[in-house]
ZAFIVEX-803907 format. One record per residue (C-alpha): residue number from 1; z, x negated, y; residue in one letter. Coordinates in Angstrom, 3 decimals, padded with zeros to 6 digits. Layout:
BEGIN
+-----+----------+----------+----------+----+
!   i !       pz !       px !       py ! aa !
+-----+----------+----------+----------+----+
! NUM !        Z !        X !        Y !  a !
...
+-----+----------+----------+----------+----+
% end
This chain:
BEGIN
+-----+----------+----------+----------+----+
!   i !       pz !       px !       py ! aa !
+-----+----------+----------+----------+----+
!   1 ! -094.176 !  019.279 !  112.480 !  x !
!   2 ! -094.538 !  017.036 !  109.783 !  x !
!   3 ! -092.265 !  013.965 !  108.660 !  x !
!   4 ! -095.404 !  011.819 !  108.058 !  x !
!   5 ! -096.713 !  012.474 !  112.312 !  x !
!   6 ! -093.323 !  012.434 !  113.033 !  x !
!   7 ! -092.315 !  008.688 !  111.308 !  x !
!   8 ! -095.510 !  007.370 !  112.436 !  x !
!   9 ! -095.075 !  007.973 !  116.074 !  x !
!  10 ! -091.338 !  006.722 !  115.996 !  x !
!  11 ! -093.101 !  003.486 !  114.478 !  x !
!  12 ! -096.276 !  003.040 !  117.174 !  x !
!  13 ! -098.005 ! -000.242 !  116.115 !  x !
!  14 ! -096.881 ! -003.388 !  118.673 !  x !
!  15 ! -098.520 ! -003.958 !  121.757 !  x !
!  16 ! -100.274 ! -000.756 !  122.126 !  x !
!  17 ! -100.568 !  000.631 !  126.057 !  x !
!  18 ! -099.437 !  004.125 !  125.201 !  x !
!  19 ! -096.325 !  003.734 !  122.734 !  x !
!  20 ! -094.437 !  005.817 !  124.920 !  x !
!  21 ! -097.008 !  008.646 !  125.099 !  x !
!  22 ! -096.914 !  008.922 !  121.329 !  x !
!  23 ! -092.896 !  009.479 !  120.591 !  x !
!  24 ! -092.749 !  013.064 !  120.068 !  x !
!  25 ! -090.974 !  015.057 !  122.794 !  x !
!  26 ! -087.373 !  015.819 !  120.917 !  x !
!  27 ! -084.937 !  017.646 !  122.061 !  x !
!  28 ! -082.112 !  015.921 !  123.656 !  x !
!  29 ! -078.582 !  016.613 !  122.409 !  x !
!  30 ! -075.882 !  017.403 !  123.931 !  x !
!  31 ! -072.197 !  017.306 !  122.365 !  x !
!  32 ! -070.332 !  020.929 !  122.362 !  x !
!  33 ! -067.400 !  019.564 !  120.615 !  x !
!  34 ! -064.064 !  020.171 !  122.260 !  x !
!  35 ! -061.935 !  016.829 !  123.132 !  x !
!  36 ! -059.748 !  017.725 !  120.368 !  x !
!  37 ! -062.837 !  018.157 !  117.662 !  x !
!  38 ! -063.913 !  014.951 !  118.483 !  x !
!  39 ! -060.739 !  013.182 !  117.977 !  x !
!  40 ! -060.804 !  015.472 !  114.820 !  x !
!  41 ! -063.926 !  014.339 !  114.303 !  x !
!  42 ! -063.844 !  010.535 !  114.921 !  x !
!  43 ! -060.647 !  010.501 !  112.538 !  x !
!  44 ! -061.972 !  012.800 !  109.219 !  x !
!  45 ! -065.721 !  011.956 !  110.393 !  x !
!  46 ! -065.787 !  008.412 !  111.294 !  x !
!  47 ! -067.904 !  009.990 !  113.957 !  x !
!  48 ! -067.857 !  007.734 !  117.264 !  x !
!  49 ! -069.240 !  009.174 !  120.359 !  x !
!  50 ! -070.331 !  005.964 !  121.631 !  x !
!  51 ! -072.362 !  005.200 !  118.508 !  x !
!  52 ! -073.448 !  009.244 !  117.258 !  x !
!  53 ! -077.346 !  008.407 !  118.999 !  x !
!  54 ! -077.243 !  004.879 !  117.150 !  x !
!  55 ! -076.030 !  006.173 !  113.601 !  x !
!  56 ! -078.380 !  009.240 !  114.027 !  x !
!  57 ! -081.464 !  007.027 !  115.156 !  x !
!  58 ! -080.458 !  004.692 !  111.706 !  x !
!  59 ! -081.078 !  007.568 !  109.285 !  x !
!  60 ! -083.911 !  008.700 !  111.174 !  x !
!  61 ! -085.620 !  004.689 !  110.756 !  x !
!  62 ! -084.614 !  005.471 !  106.839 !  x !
!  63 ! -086.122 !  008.492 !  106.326 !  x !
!  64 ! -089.475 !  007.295 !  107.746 !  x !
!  65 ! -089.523 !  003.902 !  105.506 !  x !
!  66 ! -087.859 !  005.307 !  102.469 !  x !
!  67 ! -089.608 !  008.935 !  102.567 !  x !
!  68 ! -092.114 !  009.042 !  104.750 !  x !
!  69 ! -093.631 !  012.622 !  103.244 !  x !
!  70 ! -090.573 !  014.113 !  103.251 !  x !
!  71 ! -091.559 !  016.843 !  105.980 !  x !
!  72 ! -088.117 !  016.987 !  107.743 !  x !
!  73 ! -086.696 !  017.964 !  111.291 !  x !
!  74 ! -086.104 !  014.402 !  112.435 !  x !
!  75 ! -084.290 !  015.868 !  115.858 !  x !
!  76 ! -080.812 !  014.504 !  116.825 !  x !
!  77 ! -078.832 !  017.588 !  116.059 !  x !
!  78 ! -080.429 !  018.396 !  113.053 !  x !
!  79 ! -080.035 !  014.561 !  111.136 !  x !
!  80 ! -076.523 !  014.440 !  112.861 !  x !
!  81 ! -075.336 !  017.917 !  110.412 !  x !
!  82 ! -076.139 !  015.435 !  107.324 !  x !
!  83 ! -074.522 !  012.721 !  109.108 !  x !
!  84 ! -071.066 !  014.917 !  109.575 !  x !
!  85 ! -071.277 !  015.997 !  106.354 !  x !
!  86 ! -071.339 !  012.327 !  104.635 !  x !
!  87 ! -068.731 !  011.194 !  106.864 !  x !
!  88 ! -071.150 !  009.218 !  109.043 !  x !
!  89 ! -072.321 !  007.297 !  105.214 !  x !
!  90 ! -076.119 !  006.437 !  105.994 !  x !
!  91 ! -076.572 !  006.004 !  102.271 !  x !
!  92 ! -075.302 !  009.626 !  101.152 !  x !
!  93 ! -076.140 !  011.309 !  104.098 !  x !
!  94 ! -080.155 !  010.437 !  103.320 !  x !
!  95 ! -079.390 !  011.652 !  099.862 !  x !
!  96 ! -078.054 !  014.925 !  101.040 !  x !
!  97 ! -081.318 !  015.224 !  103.169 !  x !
!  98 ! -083.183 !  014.214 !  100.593 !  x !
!  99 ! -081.541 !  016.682 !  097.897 !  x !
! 100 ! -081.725 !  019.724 !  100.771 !  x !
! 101 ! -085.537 !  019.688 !  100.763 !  x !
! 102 ! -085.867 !  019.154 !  097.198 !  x !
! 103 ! -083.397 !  022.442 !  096.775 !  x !
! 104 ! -085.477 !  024.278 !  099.206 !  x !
! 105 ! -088.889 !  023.187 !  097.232 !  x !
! 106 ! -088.099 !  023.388 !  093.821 !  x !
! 107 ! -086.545 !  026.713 !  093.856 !  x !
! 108 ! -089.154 !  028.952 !  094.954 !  x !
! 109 ! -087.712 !  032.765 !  094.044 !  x !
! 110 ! -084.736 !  032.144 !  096.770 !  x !
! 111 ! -086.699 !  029.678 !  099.402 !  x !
! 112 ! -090.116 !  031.480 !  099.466 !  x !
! 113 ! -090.231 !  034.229 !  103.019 !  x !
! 114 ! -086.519 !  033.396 !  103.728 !  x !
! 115 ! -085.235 !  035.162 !  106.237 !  x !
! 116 ! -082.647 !  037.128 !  107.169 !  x !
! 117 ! -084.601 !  040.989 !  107.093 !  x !
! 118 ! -086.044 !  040.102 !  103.799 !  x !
! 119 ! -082.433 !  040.403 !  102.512 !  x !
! 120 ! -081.109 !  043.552 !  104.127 !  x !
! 121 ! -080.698 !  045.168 !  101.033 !  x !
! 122 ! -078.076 !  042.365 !  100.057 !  x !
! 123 ! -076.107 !  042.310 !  103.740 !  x !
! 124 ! -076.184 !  046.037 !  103.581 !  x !
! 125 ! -074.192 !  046.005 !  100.338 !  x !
! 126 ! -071.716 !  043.931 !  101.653 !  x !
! 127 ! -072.107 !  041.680 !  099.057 !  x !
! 128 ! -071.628 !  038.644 !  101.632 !  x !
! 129 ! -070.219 !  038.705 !  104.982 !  x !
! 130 ! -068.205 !  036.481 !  107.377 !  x !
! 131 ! -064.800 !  037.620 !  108.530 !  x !
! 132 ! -064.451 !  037.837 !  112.592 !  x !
! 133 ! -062.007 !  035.527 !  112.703 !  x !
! 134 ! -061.037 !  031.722 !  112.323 !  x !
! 135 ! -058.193 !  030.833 !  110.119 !  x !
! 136 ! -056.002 !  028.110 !  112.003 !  x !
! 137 ! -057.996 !  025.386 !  111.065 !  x !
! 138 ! -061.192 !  026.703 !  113.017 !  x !
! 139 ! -062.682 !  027.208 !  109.635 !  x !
! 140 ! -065.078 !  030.448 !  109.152 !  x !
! 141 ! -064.162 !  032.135 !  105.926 !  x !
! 142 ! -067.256 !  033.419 !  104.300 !  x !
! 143 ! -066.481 !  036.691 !  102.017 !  x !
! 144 ! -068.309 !  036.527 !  098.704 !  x !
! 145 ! -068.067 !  040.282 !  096.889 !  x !
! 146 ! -070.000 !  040.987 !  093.817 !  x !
! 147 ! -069.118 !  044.419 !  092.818 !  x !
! 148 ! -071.175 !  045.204 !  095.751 !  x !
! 149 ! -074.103 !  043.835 !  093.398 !  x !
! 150 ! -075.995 !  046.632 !  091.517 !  x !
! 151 ! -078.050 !  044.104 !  089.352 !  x !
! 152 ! -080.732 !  047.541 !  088.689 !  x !
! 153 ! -081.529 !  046.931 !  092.439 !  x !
! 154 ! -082.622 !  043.322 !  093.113 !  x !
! 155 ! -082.119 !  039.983 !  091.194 !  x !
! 156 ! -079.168 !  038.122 !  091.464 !  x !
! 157 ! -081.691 !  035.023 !  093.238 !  x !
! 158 ! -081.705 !  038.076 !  096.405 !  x !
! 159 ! -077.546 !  037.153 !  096.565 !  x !
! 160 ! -077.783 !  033.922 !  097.020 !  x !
! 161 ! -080.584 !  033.746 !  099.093 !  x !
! 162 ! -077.998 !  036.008 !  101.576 !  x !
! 163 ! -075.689 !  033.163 !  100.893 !  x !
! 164 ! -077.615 !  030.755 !  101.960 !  x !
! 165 ! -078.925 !  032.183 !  105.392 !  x !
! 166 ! -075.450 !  032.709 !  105.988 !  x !
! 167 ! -074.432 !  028.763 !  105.609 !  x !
! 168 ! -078.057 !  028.146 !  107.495 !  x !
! 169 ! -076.217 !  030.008 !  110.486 !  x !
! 170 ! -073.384 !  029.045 !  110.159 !  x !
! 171 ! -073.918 !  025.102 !  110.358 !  x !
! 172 ! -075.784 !  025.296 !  113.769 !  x !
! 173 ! -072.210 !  025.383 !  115.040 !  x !
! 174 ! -070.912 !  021.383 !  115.601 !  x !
! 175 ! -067.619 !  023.302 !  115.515 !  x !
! 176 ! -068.386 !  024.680 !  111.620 !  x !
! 177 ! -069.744 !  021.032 !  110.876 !  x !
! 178 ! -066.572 !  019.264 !  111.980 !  x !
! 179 ! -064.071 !  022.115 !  110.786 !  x !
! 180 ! -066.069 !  023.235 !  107.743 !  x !
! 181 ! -065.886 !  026.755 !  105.903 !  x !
! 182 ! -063.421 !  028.389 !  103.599 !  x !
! 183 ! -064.807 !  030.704 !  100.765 !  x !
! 184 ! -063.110 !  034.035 !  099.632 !  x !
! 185 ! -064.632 !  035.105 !  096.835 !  x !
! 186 ! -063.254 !  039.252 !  095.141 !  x !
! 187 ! -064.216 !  039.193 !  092.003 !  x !
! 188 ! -062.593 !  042.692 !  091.495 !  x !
! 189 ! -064.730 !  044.996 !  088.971 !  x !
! 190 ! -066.969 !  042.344 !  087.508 !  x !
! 191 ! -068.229 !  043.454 !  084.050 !  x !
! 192 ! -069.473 !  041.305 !  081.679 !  x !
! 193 ! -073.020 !  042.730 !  082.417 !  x !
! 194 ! -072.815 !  041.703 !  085.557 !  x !
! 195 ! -071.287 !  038.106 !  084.532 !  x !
! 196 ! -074.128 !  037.433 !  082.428 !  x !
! 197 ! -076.522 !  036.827 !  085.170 !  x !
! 198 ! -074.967 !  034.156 !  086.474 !  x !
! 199 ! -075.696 !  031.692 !  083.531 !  x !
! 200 ! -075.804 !  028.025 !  083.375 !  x !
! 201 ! -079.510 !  027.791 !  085.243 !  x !
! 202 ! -078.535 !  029.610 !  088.145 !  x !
! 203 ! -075.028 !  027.602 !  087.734 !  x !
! 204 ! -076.282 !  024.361 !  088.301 !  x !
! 205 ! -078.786 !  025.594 !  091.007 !  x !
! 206 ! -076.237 !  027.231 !  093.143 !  x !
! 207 ! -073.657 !  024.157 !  092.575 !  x !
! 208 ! -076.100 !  021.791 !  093.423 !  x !
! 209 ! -077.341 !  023.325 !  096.190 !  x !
! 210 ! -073.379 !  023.738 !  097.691 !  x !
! 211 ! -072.452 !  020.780 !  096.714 !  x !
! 212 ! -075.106 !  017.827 !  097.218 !  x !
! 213 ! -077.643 !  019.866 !  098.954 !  x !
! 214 ! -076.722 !  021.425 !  101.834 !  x !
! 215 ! -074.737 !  019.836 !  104.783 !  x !
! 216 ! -071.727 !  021.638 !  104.937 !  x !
! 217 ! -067.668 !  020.994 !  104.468 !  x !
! 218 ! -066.403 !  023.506 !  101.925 !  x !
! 219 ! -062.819 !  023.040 !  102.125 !  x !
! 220 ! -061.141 !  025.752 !  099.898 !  x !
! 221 ! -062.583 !  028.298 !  098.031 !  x !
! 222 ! -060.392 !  030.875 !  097.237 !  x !
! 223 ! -060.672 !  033.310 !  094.156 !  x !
! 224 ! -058.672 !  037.069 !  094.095 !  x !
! 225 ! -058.918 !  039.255 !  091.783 !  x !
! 226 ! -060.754 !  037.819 !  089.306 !  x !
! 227 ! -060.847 !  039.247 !  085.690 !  x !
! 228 ! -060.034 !  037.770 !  082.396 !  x !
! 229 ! -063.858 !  037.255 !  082.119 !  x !
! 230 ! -064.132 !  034.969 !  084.980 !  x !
! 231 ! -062.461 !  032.250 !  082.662 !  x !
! 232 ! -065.751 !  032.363 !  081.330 !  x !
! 233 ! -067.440 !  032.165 !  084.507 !  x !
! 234 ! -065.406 !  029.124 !  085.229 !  x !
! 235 ! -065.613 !  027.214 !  081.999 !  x !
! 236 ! -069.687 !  027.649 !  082.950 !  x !
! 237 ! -069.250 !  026.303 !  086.252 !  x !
! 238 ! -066.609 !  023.723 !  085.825 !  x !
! 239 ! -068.866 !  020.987 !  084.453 !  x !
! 240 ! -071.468 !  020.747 !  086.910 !  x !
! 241 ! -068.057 !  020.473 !  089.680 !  x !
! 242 ! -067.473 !  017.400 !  091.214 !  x !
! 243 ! -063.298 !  016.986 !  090.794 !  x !
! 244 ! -062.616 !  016.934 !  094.572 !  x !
! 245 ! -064.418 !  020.235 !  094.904 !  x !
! 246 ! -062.758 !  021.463 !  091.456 !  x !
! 247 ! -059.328 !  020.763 !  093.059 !  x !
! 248 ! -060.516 !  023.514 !  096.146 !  x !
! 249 ! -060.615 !  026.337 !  093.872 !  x !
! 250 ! -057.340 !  028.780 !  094.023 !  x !
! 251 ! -057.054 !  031.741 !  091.627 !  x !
! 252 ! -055.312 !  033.865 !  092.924 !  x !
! 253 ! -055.010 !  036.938 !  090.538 !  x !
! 254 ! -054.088 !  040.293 !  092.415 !  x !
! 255 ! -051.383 !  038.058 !  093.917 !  x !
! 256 ! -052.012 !  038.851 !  097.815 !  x !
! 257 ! -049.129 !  036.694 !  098.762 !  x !
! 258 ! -050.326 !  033.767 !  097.251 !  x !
! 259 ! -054.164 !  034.470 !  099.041 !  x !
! 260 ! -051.785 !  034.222 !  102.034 !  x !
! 261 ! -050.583 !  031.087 !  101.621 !  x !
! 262 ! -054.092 !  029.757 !  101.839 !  x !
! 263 ! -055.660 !  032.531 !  104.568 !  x !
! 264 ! -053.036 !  033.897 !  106.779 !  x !
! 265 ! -052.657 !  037.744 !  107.103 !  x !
! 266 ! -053.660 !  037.528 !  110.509 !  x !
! 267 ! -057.406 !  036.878 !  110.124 !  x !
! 268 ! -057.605 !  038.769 !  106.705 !  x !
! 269 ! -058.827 !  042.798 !  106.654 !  x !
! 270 ! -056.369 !  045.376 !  105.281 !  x !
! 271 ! -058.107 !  045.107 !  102.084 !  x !
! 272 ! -056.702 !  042.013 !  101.292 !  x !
! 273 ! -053.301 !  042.363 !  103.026 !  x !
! 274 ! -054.310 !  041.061 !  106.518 !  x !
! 275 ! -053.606 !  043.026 !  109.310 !  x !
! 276 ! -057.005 !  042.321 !  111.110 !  x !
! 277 ! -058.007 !  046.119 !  110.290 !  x !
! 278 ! -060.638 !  047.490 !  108.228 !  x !
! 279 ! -063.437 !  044.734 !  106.858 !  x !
! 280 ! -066.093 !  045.317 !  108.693 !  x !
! 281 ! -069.718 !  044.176 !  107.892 !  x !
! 282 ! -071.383 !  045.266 !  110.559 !  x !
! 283 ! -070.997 !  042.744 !  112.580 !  x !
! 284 ! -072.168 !  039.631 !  110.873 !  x !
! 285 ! -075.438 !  041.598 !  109.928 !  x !
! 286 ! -076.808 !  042.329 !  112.955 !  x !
! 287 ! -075.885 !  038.631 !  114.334 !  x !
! 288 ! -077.824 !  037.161 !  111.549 !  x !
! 289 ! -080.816 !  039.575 !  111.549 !  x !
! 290 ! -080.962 !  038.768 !  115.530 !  x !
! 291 ! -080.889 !  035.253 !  114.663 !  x !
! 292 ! -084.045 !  035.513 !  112.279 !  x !
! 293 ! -086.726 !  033.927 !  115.135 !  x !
! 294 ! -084.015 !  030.769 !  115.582 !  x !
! 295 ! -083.999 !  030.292 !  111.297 !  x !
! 296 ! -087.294 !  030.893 !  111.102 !  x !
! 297 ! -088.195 !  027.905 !  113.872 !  x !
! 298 ! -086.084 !  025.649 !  112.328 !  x !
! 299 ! -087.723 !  026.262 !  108.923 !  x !
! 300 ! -090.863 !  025.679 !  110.326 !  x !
! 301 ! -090.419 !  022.387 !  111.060 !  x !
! 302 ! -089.464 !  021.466 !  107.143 !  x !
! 303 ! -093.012 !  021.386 !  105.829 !  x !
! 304 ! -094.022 !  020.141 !  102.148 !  x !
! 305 ! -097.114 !  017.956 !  102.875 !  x !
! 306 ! -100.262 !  018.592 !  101.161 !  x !
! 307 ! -100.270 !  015.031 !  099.834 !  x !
! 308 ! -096.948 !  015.126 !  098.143 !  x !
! 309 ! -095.383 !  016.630 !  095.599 !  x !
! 310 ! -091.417 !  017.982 !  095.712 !  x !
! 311 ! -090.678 !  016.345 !  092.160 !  x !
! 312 ! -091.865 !  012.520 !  093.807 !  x !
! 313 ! -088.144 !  012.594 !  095.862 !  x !
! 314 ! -086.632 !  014.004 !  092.512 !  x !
! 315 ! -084.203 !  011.297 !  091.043 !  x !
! 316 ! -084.721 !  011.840 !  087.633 !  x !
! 317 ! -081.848 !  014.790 !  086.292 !  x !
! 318 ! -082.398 !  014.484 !  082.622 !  x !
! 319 ! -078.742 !  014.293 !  081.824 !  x !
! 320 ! -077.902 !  017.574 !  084.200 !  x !
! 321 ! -080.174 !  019.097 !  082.224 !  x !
! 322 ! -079.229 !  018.247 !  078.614 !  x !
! 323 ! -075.562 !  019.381 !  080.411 !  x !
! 324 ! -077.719 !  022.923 !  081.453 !  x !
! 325 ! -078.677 !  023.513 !  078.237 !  x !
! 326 ! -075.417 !  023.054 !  076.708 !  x !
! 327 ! -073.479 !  024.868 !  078.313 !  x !
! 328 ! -076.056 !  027.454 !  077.418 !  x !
! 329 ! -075.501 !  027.389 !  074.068 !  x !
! 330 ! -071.803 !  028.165 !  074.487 !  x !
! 331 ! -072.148 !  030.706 !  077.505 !  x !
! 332 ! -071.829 !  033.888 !  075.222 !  x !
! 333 ! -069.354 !  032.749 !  073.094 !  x !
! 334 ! -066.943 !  031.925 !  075.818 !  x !
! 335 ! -067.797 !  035.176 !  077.963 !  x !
! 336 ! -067.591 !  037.521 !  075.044 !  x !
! 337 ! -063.891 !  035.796 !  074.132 !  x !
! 338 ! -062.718 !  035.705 !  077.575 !  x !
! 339 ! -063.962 !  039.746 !  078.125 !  x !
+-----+----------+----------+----------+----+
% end
């Protein structure tokens, strides 16, 4: 499916005897919120159920005047996950959309054959999983650990391409949309080696793609463990951070009880305190590799168009960039002083 067929059948020209044979047959959504999430929903949202179809059907009439070759999913559910995650803002949520595809097409090494058994390796290690549990805000926590990483292996662009699957499942949930995610990130036994992958490019990709292109609520991400060197991670990342997700992060040290003040005990594994039992991996793996036919239909439907090109929905980043480069400048300084 391409956005081009699709915006020109939702547009049919006036007075033609078949209009209604030539709107593509969507599918029709259906709301799996809980009474409560909507409330929750229509009070952190702005999300009214008597207007959802009308606010989704308004960004779907902007993406086919504004970007008509953007090659997007144009169904209900799928515009309504921007929607949610713009707080119902027509404006910024057809800049998120926008931003997602341009992620997806300008980044080839993590975007091209995604899917979830071309990343084994990576769930295998245990370098990303999600814990079993909720915390008490029906928030999945997603568990980030990258001693698990043997750089020798595969290229750091193989982690967070495993990140990102896991976010792409995780967001066909309405209930993950509304509630958002919580990150847990161990950062226990990273070397400076290791650090030094994860410079200023790969920075600003993985930032960007978190936090203005893809449509999800992180709500607290929550360091333990972390090293003196990861003041020098930090000082890489902390420009290209909007303040409101800058004010998210917690460090907590090896300070367990102050992890629990954020993520209760009850939902964490023993290694971290909790007394949910051993982390186990297992789990999330094989729900994500048996979801790989789902991804892979969804992806399907976000086609590049032969006619376009991904930098024509670029705004132009010239001042991100002059940002990229120097913070490159001063990456090796600051790692080697903080290590």
């Amino acid at each position: 499916m391409s956005g081009d067929s699709d915006c020109t059948r939702t547009s049919p020209s006036a007075g033609s005897p078949s209009d209604n044979e030539l709107l593509p047959d969507r599918p029709k959504y259906v709301c799996s919120l809980s009474p409560d999430l909507v409330t929750k929903a229509r009070e952190e949202l702005q999300e009214k159920p008597e207007w959802r179809l009308r606010d989704v059907q308004a960004l779907r009439d902007m993406v086919c005047k504004d970007y008509p070759s953007l090659g997007t999913c144009l169904d209900d559910a799928f515009l309504l996950r921007f929607l949610r995650a713009r707080k119902f803002d027509y404006d910024r949520a057809l800049q998120l959309l926008v931003n997602y595809h341009t992620c997806r097409r300008t980044w080839p090494e993590v975007f091209n054959n995604l899917k979830p058994s071309a990343i084994k390796p990576v769930l295998e290690s245990g370098f990303v999983t999600v814990l079993p549990h909720r915390d008490p805000e029906g928030r999945h926590v997603v568990c980030i650990r990258p001693d698990r990483w043997t750089p020798s292996n595969y290229p750091i662009t193989e982690n967070i391409r495993a990140i990102y699957l896991t976010l792409e499942k995780l967001i066909q949930s309405e209930e993950t949309q509304v509630n958002g995610i919580v990150i847990l990130a161990d950062y226990k036994g990273v070397s400076l080696s290791k650090a030094s992958h994860f410079g200023p490019f790969v920075a600003k990709k993985v930032i960007g793609i978190l936090q203005d292109g893809f449509p999800i609520r992180i709500k607290a991400v929550n360091i333990i463990n972390e090293p003196r060197i990861f003041k020098g991670i930090f000082a890489i990342i902390k420009p290209f951070l909007k303040e409101k997700i800058a004010n998210r992060f917690f460090l907590h040290g090896c300070d367990l009880s102050s992890l629990h003040q954020n993520i209760p005990p009850v939902i964490l594994p023993a290694e971290y305190g909790g007394t949910a039992g051993k982390l186990d991996i297992s789990a999330w793996n094989e729900l994500l590799l048996a979801s790989e036919e789902d991804l892979l239909r969804d992806f399907s439907q976000l086609v590049l168009p032969c006619d376009s090109s991904p930098h024509d929905m670029l705004v132009s980043g010239d001042a991100d960039e002059k940002q990229c480069d120097d913070s490159l400048r001063g990456m090796k300084p600051q790692l080697y002083y903080c290590y």
